[in-house]
C-alpha positions as CSV (number, residue, x, y, z in Angstrom):
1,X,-0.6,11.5,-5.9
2,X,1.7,8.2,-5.3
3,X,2.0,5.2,-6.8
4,X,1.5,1.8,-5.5
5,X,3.7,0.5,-8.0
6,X,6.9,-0.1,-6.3
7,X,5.1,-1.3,-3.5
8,X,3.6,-4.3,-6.0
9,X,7.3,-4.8,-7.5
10,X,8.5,-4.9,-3.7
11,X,6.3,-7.9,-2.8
12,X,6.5,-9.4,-5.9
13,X,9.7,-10.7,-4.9
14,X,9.3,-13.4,-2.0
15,X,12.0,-12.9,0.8
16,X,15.1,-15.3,1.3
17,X,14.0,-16.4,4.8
18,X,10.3,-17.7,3.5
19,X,11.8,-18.8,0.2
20,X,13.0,-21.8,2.0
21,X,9.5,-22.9,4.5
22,X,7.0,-22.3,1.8
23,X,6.2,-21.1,-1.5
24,X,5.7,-17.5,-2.2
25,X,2.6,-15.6,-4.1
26,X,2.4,-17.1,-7.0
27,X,0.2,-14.1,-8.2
28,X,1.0,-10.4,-7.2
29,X,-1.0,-7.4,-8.8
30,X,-2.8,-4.2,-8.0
31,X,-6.6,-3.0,-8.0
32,X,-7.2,-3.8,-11.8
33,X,-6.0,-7.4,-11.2
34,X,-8.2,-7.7,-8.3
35,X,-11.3,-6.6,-10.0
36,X,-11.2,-9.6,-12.4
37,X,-10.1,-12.3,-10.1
38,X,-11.7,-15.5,-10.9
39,X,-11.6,-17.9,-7.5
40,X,-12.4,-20.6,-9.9
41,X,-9.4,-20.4,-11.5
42,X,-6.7,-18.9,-8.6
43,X,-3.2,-19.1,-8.4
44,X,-3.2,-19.5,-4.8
45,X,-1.4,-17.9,-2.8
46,X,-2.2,-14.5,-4.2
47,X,-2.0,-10.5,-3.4
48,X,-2.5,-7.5,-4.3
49,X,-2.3,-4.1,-3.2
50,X,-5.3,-1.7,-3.7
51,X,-6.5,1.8,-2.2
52,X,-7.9,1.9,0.6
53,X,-8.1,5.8,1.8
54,X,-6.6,9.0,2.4
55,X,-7.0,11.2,5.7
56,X,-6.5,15.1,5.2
57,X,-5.1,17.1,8.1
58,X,-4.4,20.8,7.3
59,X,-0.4,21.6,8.1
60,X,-0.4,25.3,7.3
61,X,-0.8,27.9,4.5
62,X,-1.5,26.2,0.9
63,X,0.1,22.7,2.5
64,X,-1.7,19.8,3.7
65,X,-0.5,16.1,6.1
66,X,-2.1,13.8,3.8
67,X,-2.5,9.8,5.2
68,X,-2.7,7.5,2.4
69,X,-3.8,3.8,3.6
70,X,-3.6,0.9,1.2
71,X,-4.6,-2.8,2.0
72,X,-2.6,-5.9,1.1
73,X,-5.5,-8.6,0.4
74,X,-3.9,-11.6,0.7
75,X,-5.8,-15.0,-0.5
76,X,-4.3,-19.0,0.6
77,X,-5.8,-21.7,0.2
78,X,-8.2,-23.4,2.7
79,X,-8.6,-26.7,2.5
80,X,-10.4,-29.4,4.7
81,X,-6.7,-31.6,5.1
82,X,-5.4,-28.8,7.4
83,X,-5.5,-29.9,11.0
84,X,-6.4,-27.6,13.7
85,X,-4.9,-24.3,12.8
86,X,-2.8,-24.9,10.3
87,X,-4.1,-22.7,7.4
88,X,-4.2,-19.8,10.2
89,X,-0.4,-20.3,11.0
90,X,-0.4,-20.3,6.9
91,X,-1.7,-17.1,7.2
92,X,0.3,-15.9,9.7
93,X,3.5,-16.5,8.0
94,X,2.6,-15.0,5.0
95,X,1.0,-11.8,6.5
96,X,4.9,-11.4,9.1
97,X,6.4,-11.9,5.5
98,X,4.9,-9.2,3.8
99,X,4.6,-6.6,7.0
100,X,8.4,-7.1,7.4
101,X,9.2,-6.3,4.0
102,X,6.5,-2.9,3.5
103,X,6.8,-2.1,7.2
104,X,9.4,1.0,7.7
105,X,9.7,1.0,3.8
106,X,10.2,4.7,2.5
107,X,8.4,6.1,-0.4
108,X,10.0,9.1,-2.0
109,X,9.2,12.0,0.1
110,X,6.5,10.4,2.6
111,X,7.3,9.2,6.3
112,X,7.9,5.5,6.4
113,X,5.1,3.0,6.1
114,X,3.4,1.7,9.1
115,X,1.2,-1.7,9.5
116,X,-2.7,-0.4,10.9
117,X,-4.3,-3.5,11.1
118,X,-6.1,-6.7,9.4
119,X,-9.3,-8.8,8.3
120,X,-10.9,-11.2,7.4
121,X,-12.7,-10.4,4.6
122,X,-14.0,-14.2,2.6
123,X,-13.3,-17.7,4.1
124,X,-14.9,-20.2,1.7
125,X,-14.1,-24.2,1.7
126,X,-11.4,-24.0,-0.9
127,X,-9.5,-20.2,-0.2
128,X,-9.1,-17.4,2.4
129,X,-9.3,-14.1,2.0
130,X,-7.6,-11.8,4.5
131,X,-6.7,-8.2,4.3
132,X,-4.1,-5.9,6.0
133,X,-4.2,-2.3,6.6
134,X,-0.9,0.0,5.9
135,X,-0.5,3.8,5.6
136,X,2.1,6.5,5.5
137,X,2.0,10.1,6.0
138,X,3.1,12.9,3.4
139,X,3.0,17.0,3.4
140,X,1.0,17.5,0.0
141,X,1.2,21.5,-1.0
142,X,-1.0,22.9,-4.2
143,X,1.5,26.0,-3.5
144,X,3.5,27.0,-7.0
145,X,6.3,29.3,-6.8
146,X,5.8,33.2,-8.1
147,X,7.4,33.2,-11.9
148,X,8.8,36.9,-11.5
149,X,12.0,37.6,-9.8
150,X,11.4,38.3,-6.1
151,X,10.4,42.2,-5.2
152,X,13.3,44.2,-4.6
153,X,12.2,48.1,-5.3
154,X,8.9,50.1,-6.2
155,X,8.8,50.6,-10.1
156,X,7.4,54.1,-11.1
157,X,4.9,53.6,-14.0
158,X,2.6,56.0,-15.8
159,X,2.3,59.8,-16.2
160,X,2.8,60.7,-12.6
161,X,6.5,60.1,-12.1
């Protein structure tokens, strides 16, 4: 299948334009890292890219249009000195931030990556939890090339020649 990996090492790195407004993720990691997350103990504001699914379609003899999705979950804090709004423009910026630099983004061999969506998935007092959908498209084949050379004549074998 395809790594995530680059995509992790792509956000990691926070883009010029935000670099200036706000700080960028302090924490960026994959499925592993988000399995022992401790919101005790956060560096806020966090992501990390994990699995989310992949769509089969079939696209002909031995080849398939496979649609991987993966989510960005993205984590801020939430805290009661916001005014009205203010941690969902937070949010926001972060979310634009991160879509502008995976959305279009090619993956060797696969079409470009597409946003598909967002959620909430946690808002406690102190953080919020938010996720966004992306996917990309590639043709996946299981079909391996004959070893022999290709046919060019009818080999006589045996007695019967």
């Amino acid at each position: 299948m395809i790594s995530l990996k680059p995509l992790i090492e792509l956000i990691k790195i926070a883009p010029p334009t935000f670099a200036m407004h706000r700080e960028w993720f302090r924490m960026v990691g994959g499925a592993a890292e988000f399995a022992k997350i401790n919101p005790d103990r956060l560096p806020l504001p966090a992501a990390w890219i994990v699995r989310a699914a992949d769509k089969v379609k079939h696209a002909g003899e031995r080849s398939e249009l496979l649609t991987l999705s993966f989510d960005v979950v993205i984590a801020i804090e939430n805290v009661r000195e916001h005014g009205d709004g203010e941690t969902d423009d937070v949010l926001l910026a972060y979310r634009r931030a991160v879509c502008a630099q995976l959305e279009g983004y090619p993956i060797d061999g696969t079409c470009p990556i597409r946003f598909a969506g967002g959620q909430v998935l946690e808002y406690t007092d102190g953080d919020l939890y938010w996720r966004d959908r992306y996917e990309f498209e590639t043709i996946y084949t299981n079909y391996l090339p004959d070893p022999t050379p290709p046919f060019d004549s009818i080999v006589k074998t045996g007695e019967n020649l």
